[in-house]
SEMARMAR-687803 format. One record per residue (C-alpha): z negated, x, y negated; residue in three letters. Coordinates in steps of 0.25 Angstrom, whole numbers, plus 5000, padded with zeros to 4 digits. Layout:
BEGIN
ZXYAla/...
REM end
This chain:
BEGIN
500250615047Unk/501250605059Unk/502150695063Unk/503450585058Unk/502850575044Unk/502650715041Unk/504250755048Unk/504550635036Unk/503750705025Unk/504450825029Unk/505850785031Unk/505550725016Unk/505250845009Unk/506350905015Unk/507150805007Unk/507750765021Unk/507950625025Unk/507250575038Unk/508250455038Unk/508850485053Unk/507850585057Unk/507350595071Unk/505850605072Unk/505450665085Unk/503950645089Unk/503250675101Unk/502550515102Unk/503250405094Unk/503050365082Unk/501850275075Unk/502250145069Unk/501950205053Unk/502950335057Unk/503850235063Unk/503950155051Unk/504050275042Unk/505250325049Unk/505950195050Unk/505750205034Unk/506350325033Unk/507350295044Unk/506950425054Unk/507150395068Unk/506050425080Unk/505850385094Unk/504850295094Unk/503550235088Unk/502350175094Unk/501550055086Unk/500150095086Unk/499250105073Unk/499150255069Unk/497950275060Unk/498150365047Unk/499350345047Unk/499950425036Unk/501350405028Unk/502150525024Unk/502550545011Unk/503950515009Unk/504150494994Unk/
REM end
């Protein structure tokens, strides 16, 4: 799972909501993380467009 999705799972069993958080990664952002983060309405930097393989979902529920 990348990095953005586990700092969501976190963030949700913390209770907190991600809405207005910052993510800060060292290379931007895959197009599935992007879209999770717009769902959620976290920010980050950047995203690239390129199929990532295995990509897997965090468990937001």
């Amino acid at each position: 799972m990348h990095a953005e999705m586990q700092v969501l799972e976190e963030i949700k069993a913390s209770s907190y909501s991600a809405k207005g958080v910052h993510m800060g990664v060292s290379k931007p952002c895959c197009f599935d993380c992007k879209t999770t983060l717009d769902t959620v309405q976290a920010l980050y930097s950047h995203y690239h467009t390129d199929t990532v393989v295995n990509w897997e979902a965090p468990d937001l529920s």
